[in-house]
VEXSE-831082 format. One line per 3 residues: their letters; for each residue x, y, z of C-alpha. Coordinates in steps of 0.2 Angstrom, whole numbers, m for minus. Layout:
A = X:Y:Z ~ ...;
//
This chain:
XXX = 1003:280:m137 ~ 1014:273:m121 ~ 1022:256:m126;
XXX = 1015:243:m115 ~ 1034:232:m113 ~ 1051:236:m113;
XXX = 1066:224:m116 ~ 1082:225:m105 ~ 1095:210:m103;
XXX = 1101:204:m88 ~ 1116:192:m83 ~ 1111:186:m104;
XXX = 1094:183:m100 ~ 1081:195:m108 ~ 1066:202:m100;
XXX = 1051:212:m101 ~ 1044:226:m90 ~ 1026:232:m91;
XXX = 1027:249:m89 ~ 1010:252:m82 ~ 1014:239:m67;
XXX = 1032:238:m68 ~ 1030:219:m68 ~ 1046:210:m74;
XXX = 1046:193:m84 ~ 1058:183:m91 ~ 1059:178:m109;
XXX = 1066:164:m108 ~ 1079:167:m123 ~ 1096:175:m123;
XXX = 1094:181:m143 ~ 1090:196:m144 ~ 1082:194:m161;
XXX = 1069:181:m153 ~ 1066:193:m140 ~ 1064:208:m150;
XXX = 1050:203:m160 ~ 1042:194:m143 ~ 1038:211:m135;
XXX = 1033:219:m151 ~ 1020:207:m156 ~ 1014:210:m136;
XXX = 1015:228:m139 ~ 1005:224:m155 ~ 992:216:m149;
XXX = 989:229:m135 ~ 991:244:m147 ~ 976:236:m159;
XXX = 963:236:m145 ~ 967:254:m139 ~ 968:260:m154;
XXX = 950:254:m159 ~ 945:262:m142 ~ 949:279:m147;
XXX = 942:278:m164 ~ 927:272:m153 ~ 928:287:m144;
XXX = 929:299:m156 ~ 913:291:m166 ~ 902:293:m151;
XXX = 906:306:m144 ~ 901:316:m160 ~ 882:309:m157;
XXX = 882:309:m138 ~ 893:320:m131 ~ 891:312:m114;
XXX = 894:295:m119 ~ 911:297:m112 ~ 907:304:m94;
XXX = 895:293:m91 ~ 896:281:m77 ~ 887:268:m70;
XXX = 881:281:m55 ~ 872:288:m67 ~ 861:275:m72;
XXX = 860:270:m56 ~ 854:290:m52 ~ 842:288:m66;
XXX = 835:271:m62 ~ 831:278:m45 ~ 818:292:m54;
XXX = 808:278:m61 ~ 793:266:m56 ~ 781:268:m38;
XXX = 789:276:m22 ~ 792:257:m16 ~ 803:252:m31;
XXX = 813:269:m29 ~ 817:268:m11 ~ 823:251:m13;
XXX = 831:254:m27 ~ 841:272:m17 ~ 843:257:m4;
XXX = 852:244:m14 ~ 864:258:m24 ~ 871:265:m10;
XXX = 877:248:m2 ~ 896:245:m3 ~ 894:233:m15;
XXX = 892:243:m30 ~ 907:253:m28 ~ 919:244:m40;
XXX = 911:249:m54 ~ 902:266:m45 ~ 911:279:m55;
XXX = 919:266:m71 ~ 915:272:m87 ~ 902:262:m95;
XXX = 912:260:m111 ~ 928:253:m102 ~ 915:241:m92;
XXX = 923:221:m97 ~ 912:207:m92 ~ 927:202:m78;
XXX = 921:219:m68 ~ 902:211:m66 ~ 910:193:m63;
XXX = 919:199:m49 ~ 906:208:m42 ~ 894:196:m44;
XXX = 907:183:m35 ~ 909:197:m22 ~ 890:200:m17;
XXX = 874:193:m12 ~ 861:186:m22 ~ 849:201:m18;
XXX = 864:213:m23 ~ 866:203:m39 ~ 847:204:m44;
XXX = 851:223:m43 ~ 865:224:m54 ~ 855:213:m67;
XXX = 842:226:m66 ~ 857:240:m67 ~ 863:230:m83;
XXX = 849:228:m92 ~ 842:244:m88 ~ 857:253:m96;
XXX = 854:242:m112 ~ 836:248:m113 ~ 843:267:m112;
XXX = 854:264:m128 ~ 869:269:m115 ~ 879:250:m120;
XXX = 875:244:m137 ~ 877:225:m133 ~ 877:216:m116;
XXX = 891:218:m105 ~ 885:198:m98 ~ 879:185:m108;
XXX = 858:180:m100 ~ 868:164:m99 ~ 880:169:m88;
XXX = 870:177:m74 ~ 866:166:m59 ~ 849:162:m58;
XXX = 840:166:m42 ~ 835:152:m29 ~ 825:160:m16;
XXX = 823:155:0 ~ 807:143:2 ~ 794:150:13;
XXX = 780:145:26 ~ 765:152:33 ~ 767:154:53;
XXX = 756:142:62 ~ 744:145:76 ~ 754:141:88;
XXX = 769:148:83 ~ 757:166:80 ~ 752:161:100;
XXX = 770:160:107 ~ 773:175:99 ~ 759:185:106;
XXX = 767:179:125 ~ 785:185:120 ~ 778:204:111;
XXX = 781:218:123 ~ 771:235:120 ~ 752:234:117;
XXX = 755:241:98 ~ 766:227:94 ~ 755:213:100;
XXX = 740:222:91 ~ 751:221:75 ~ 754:206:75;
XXX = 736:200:80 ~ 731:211:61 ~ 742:203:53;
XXX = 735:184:58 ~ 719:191:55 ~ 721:201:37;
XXX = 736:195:30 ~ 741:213:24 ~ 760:215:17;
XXX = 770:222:36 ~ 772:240:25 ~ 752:239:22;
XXX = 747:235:40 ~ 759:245:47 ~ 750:262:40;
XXX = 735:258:40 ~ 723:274:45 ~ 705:272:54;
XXX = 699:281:38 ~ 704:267:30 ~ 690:254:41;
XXX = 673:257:34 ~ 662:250:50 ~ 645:251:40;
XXX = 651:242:27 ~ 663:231:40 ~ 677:231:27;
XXX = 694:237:28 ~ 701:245:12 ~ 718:249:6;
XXX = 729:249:m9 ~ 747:242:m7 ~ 762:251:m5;
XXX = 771:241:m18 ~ 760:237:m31 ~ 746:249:m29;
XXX = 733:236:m30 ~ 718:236:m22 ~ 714:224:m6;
XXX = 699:222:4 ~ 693:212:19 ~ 680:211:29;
XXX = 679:214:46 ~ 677:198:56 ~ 672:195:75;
XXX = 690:192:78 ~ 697:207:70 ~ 683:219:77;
XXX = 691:215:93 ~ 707:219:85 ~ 700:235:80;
XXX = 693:240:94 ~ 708:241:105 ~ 714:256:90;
XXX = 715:275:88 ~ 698:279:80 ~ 708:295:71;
XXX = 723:294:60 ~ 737:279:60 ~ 729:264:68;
XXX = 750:261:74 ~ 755:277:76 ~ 774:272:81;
XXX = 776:257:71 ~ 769:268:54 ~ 783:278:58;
XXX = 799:265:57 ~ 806:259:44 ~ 801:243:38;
XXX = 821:235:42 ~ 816:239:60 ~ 800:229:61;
XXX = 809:216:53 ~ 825:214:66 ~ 813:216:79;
XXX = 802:202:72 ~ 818:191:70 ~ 823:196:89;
XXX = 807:190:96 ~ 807:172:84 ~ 823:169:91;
XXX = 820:171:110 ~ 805:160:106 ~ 814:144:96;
XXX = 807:148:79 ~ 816:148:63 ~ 813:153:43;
XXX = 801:165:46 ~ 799:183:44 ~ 785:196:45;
XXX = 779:191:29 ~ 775:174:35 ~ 757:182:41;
XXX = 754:183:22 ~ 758:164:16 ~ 749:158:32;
XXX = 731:168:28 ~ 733:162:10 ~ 736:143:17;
XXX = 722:145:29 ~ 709:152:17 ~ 715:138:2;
XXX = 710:124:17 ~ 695:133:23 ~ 690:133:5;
XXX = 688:150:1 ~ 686:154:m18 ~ 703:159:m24;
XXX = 695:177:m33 ~ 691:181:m13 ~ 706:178:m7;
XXX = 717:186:m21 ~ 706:202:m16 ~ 708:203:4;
XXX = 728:200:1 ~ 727:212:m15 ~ 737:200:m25;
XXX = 736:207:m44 ~ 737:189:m51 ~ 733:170:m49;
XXX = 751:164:m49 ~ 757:177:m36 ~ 742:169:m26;
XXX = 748:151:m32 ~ 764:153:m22 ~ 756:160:m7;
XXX = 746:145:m4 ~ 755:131:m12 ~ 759:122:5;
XXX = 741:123:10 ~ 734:106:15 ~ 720:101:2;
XXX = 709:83:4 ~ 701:82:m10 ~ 683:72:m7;
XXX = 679:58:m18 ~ 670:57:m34 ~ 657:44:m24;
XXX = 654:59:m14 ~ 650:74:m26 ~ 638:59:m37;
XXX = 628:59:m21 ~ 629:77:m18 ~ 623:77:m37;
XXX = 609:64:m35 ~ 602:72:m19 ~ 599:89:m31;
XXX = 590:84:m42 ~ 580:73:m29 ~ 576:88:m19;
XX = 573:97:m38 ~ 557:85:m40;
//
């Protein structure tokens, strides 16, 4: 085993050398005694650890021989195999970023908690959610026996709050939109409220005129939504392929592209903190103050919970009639009753 420090003296003044780094540092003491057993009990103390390493080594390798290959590319190869199509392409989408390369190719067993700090420090708070994924993913494997970060330690995630877009904003819009297709999009959205993915490949198949309902299961959670087919949308509608992908150039981009283009057009028009996925707060704010019973619009938005929807439509203005006035409403029942 390579000692970690050597002694040499110069001009009376004992040093050390690390001979990994070749960093010098002085002692501080001219007896060579004193200095002596200073860079052995550094030696020491470095040996221990190393030492309890190999033994480490040797143990598990003998029950897993790939324990000691195995990097954290290869949970990240194996996490990318799991869960819907959405969650693997996102998952492909966030690996592959820059961001992960410190620890790419390190050796989950010579992983320290300073190698996640740093790149926590180094990354954005979408990047971090992914490694905590990455981390605790690895301890559900077995691959790491104990948690590389404390749950303590990990930053805790303050997303961005959101709005629904208003109608007037959703008007200015429609003025700035070039191509037909877009503006058509964008008028679905306002009217259904569907996830940018959903509406974006939506196919004619998918409308069921007799019925007057558009059905379709979500891209990300694979839940069902369904909406009826108002006037407004039936104009929508109208203006659509019949056959196949109602947006047959949008359902094939990629939904970053939407996006930016989105983000283009919101700028030229003066309007800030929105994104695509504003469509969906605004139709749950509009059907919470139009008083539509929440299990209706949980259904059309093809949320899978009442808290999902709870966020939705949380900044949904709400006046709340009197108690005077659902007496009378009471009274007037049973009046008309007798």
């Amino acid at each position: 085993m390579k000692t970690k420090l050597t002694l040499f003296r110069r001009n009376g003044i004992y040093y050390s050398q690390d001979s990994t780094t070749g960093q010098q540092k002085s002692l501080g003491t001219r007896d060579e005694t004193s200095a002596r057993k200073l860079v052995e009990a550094t030696n020491e103390a470095h040996r221990s650890p190393i030492l309890n390493l190999q033994l480490a080594r040797a143990y598990l390798s003998a029950s897993d021989p790939a324990f000691l290959v195995r990097t954290w590319q290869t949970v990240m190869d194996q996490m990318q195999t799991r869960g819907r199509d959405s969650s693997r392409e996102r998952y492909v989408s966030a690996f592959r970023t820059t961001a992960f390369d410190p620890i790419r190719n390190k050796p989950l067993m010579e992983t320290a908690t300073a190698d996640f700090l740093q790149l926590m420090k180094d990354t954005k708070p979408s990047q971090v959610f992914y490694l905590k994924c990455l981390h605790g993913f690895a301890l559900s494997l077995g691959w790491i026996s104990i948690p590389i970060v404390a749950p303590n330690i990990w930053p805790k995630h303050h997303p961005k709050a959101r709005r629904g877009i208003t109608l007037t904003e959703h008007e200015l819009l429609l003025t700035i939109a070039k191509g037909a297709e877009w503006k058509l999009y964008l008028e679905l959205l306002w009217e259904t409220g569907a996830a940018q993915t959903d509406a974006a490949i939506l196919k004619a198949e998918d409308i069921d005129w007799q019925a007057r309902t558009i059905t379709y299961f979500r891209k990300k959670t694979g839940t069902r939504a369904q909406i009826t087919i108002s006037k407004k949308l039936e104009t929508v509608l109208s203006h659509l392929p019949t056959i196949g992908a109602l947006f047959p150039k949008l359902s094939q981009e990629e939904a970053h592209v939407r996006s930016k283009r989105f983000a283009y057009q919101s700028l030229l028009a003066g309007i800030s903190d929105i994104t695509l996925h504003c469509y969906r707060y605004a139709w749950a704010e509009r059907a919470n103050s139009a008083g539509m019973p929440e299990r209706f619009a949980q259904a059309a938005l093809g949320h899978s919970s009442t808290a999902v929807h709870h966020a939705y439509a949380k900044r949904a203005p709400m006046k709340v009639p009197s108690l005077e006035d659902y007496e009378q409403k009471a009274a007037e029942r049973v009046e008309s009753a007798t």
